[in-house]
N, C-alpha and C positions, 0 to 999 in steps of 0.2 A: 678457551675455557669451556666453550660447552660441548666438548668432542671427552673434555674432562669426566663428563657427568654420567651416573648410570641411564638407558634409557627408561629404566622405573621411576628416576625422578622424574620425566616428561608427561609420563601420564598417569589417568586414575580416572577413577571412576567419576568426578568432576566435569573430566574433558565431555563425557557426555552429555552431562547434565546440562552443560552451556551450550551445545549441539543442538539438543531436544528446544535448552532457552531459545535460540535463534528460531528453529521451525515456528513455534508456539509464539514468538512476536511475530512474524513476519504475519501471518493468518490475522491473531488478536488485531493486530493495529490498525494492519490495511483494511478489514473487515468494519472497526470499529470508523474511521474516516468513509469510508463508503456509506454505513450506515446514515450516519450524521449528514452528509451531500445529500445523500434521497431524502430527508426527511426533512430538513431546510427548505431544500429546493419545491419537493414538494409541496410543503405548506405555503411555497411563492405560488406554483403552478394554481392549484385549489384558489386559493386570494384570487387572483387572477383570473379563473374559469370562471366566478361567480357573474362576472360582468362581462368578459367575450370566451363562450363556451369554445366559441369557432377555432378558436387559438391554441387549444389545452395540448393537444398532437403535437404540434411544431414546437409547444414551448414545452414539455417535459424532456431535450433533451440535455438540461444539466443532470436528470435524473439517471438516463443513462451516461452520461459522464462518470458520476460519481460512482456506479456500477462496479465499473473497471480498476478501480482500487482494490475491490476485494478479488478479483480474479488475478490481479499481479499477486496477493499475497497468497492467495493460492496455488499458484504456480511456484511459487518462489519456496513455499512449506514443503512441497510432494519435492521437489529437487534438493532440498536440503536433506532431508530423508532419505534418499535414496544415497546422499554421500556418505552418509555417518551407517561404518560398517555393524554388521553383530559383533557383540562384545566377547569375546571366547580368551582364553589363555596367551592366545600366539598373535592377540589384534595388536595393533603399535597405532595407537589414535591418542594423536599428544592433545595435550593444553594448547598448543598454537592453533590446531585444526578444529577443538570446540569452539577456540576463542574467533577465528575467522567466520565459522557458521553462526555464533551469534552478531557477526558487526555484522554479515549476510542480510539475517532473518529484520535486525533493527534498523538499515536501512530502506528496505523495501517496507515496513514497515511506518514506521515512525515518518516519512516522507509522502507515503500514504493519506496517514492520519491528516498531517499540515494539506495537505491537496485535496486532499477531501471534505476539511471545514472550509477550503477557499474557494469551491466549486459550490457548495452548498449556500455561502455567502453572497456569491457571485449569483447563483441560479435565482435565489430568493429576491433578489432586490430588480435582478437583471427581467425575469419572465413579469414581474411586477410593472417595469416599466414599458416591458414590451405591449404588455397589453392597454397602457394608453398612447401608445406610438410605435406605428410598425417600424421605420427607420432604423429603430437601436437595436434590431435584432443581431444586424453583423457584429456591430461590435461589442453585445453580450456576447457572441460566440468565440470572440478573439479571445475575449478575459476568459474564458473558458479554456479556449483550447492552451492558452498560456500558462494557467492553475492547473492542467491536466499534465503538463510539460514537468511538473516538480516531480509529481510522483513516476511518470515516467523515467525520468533520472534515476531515484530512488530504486526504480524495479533492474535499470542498466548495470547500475552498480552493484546490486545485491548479485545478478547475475556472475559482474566477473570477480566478488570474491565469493561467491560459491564453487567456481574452478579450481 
């Protein structure tokens, strides 16, 4: 059936639009989950500094944790871009190839955003407790490094349907 179809039906001007969509979430989302983890976290860190300043270094890093959210979606925005060709007369960029760069852009994103409110939740409570007990540092860093494991998923996957 679909060898039936003209290949004008497959594409338009759309197929981009949903291309551009995916770059534009991948960036917004993972940006906006990075945000949210540093300024969480932060507000644990600070809480926490008021009473052992000694600690602020060791314990700011859910702050970079959550950092790394917005450089997956960054990477993930410039490589989507560079798949989605210029639009001229003779381009053949269907519907399925916008529709793929947007699940692209909305995974790396959107998995982001969840890993980056779970980092920022984790950081705030976790740098909180660190600082009346050194002991729980390791394993604020596991729930850490485990909350950082989503979005990293998120950026593997955006990855291989951006191919």
């Amino acid at each position: 059936i679909l060898s039936l179809r003209k290949m004008s039906d497959l594409t338009g001007p759309a197929a981009f639009f949903f291309a551009y969509l995916g770059c534009a979430s991948a960036l917004v989302f993972a940006n906006l989950g990075s945000a949210y983890g540093t300024a969480k976290a932060g507000v644990g860190v600070m809480s926490m500094g008021v009473m052992n300043a000694d600690k602020v270094m060791k314990a700011s890093i859910p702050c970079i944790f959550a950092g790394i959210f917005g450089i997956y979606g960054l990477i993930v925005a410039v490589l989507l871009k560079g798949s989605i060709p210029k639009q001229t007369a003779d381009t053949t960029f269907t519907y399925a190839d916008g529709y793929r760069l947007l699940a692209s852009g909305l995974a790396c994103g959107l998995s982001s955003l969840g890993a980056g409110m779970a980092v920022g939740i984790v950081g705030d409570a976790g740098v909180r407790a660190y600082g009346q007990q050194d002991r729980l540092y390791v394993g604020m860093l596991l729930i850490l490094i485990f909350a950082e494991a989503i979005g990293l998923f998120g950026f593997i996957v955006s990855l291989v349907l951006a191919q």
